[in-house]
C-alpha positions as CSV (number, residue, x, y, z in Angstrom):
1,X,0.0,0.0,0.0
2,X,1.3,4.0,-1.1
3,X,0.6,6.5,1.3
4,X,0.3,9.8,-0.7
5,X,0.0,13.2,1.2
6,X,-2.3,15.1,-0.7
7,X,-2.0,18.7,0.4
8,X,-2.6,22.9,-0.6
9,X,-3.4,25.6,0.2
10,X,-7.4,26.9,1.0
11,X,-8.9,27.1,-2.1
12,X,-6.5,25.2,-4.5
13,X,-9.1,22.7,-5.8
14,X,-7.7,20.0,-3.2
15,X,-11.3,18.4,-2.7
16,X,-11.8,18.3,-6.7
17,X,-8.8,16.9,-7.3
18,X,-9.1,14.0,-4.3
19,X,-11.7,12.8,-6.1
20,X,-10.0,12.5,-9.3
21,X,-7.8,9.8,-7.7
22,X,-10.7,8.5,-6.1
23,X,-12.4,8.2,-9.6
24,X,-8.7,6.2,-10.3
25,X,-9.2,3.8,-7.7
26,X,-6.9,5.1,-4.7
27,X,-9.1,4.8,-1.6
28,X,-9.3,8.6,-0.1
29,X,-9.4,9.9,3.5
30,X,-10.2,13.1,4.1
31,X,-9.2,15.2,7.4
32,X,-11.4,17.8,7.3
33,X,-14.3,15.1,6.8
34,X,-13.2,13.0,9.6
35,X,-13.4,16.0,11.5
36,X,-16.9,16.5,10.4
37,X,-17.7,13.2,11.4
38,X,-16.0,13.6,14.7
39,X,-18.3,16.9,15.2
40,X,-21.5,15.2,14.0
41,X,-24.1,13.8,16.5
42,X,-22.5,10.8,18.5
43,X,-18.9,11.4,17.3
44,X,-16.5,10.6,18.9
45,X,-15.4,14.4,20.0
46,X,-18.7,15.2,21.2
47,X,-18.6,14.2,24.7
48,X,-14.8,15.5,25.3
49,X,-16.6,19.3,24.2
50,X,-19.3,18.5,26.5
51,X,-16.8,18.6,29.4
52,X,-14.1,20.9,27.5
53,X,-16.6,23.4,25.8
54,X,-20.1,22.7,26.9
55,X,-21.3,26.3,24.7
56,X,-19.7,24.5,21.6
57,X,-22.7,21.8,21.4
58,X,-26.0,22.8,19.9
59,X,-28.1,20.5,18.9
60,X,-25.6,17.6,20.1
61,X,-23.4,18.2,18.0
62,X,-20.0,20.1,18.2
63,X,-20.5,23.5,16.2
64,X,-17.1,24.9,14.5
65,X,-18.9,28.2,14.0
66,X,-18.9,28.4,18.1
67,X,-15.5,27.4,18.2
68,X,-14.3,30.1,16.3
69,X,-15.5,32.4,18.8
70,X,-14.3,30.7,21.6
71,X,-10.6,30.9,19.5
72,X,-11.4,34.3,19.1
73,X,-12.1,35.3,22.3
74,X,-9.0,33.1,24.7
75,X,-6.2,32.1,21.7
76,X,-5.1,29.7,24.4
77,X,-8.3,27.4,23.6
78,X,-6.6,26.2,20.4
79,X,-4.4,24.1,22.2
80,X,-7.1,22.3,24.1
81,X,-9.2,21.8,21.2
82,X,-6.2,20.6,19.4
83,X,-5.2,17.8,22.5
84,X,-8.6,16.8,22.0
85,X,-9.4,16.6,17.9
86,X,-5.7,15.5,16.9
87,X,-5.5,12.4,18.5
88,X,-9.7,11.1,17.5
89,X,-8.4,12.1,13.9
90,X,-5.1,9.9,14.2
91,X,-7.8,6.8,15.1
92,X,-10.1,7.6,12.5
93,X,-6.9,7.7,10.0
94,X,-5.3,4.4,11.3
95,X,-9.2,2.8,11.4
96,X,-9.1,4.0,7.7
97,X,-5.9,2.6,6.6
98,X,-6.4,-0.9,8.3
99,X,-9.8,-1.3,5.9
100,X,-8.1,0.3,3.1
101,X,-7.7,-2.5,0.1
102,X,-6.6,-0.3,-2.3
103,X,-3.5,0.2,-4.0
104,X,-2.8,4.0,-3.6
105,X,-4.1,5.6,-0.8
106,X,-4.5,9.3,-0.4
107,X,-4.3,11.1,2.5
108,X,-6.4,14.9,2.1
109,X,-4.7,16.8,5.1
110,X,-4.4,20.4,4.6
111,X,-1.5,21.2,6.9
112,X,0.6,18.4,6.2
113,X,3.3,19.8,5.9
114,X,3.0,22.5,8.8
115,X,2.3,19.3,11.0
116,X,5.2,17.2,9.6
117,X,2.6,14.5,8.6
118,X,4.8,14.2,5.5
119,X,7.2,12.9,7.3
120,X,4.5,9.3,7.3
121,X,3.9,9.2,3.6
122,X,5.8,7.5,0.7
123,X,5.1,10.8,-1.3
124,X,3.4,14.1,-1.5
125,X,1.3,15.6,-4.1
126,X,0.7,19.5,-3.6
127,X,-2.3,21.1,-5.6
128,X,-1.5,24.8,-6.9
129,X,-3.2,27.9,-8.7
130,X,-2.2,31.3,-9.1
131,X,-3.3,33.3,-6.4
132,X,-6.0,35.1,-8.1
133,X,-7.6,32.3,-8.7
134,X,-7.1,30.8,-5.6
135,X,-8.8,34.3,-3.8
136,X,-11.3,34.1,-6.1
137,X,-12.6,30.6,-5.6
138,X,-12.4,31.1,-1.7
139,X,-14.4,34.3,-1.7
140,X,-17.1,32.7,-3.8
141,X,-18.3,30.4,-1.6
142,X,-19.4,33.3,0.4
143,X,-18.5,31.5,3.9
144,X,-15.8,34.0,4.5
145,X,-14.2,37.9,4.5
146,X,-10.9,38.6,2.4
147,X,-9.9,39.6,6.0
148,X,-10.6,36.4,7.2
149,X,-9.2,34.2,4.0
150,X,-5.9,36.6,4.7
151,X,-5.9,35.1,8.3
152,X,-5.8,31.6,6.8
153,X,-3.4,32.3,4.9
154,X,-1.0,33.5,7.6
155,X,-1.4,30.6,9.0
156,X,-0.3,28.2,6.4
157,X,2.8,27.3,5.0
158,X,3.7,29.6,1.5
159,X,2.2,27.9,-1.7
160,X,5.8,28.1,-3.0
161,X,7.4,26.5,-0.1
162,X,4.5,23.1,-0.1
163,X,5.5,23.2,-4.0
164,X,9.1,22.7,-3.7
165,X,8.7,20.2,-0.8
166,X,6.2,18.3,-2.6
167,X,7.0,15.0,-5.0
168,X,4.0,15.4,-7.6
169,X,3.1,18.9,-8.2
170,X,-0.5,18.8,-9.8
171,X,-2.3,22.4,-11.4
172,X,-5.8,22.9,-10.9
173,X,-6.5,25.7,-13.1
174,X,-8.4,23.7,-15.7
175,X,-10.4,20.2,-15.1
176,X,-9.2,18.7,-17.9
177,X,-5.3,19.5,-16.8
178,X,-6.2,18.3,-13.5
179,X,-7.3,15.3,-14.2
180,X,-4.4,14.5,-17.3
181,X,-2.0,15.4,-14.3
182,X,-3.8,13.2,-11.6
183,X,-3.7,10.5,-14.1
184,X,0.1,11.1,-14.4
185,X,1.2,10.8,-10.7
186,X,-1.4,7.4,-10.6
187,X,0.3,5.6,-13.4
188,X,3.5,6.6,-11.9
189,X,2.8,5.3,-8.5
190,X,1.6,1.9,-10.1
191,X,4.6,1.4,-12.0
192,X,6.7,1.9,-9.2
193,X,5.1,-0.9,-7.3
194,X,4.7,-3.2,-10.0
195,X,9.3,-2.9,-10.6
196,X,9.9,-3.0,-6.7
């Protein structure tokens, strides 16, 4: 089994393009699903908010939008959010990987590289787009201020920097290059196993 990082930037097309190997038959987990799932009525994180951050439930299930403000409000309650979603994501990623029967797997993690998950893959592919593109995709989703997209930003590594660490560099500024690039760094990886 290949572990491939799949990683980028907010807004780079990183969801589009993790289907594409999905649609190639790599088996895909997703971080900032597995969060969603963590979040969702009777995940796994729900009861440590209960204790942690009782305001963060509504409706029994943990709300992000609540959590924000909480960040907002004491920085410090990162940290204790972190200590508690990190390690439920780590067992939903290892649960993952022991039922995985595919070939390739792909691992969606955003910060990979800012939380030296790279460091556990066999390679890393890093989606890219110019940054207009990238601003203008984010903004039209309408979930969020340039202000606030800026803030993201800041916190991420530089789209340069995950590009020159990355193995498989793949553009997303067209579908059809996307997927011809996707296609690429698959039959690539298969070949590789089939001669070791």
């Amino acid at each position: 089994m290949f572990l491939l990082g799949l990683t980028g930037s907010i807004g780079m097309g990183k969801s589009t393009t993790a289907q594409m190997f999905a649609d190639l038959g790599c088996a895909v987990w997703d971080a900032d699903a597995a969060v969603h799932r963590l979040y969702s009525v009777g995940g796994a994180a729900v009861a440590p908010f209960s204790s942690a951050f009782p305001t963060a439930l509504v409706d029994g299930e943990v709300s992000r939008a609540i959590l924000k403000e909480i960040i907002a409000a004491d920085p410090t309650a990162l940290r204790q959010i972190e200590q508690i979603v990190h390690p439920l994501v780590s067992q939903d990623r290892t649960a993952f990987l022991k039922a995985a029967t595919a070939d390739i797997v792909v691992l969606d993690i955003p910060l990979l590289f800012e939380t030296g998950g790279d460091a556990r893959m066999d390679a890393v592919a890093c989606v890219t787009v110019d940054a207009e593109i990238q601003q203008a995709r984010v903004l039209a989703r309408g979930t969020m201020t340039p202000s606030q997209f800026e803030a993201i930003l800041a916190k991420q590594m530089p789209n340069d920097e995950k590009c020159a660490r990355a193995d498989y560099v793949i553009h997303t500024d067209s579908l059809e290059g996307t997927r011809a690039e996707v296609s690429v760094v698959v039959a690539e990886i298969r070949k590789s196993l089939t001669d070791a």
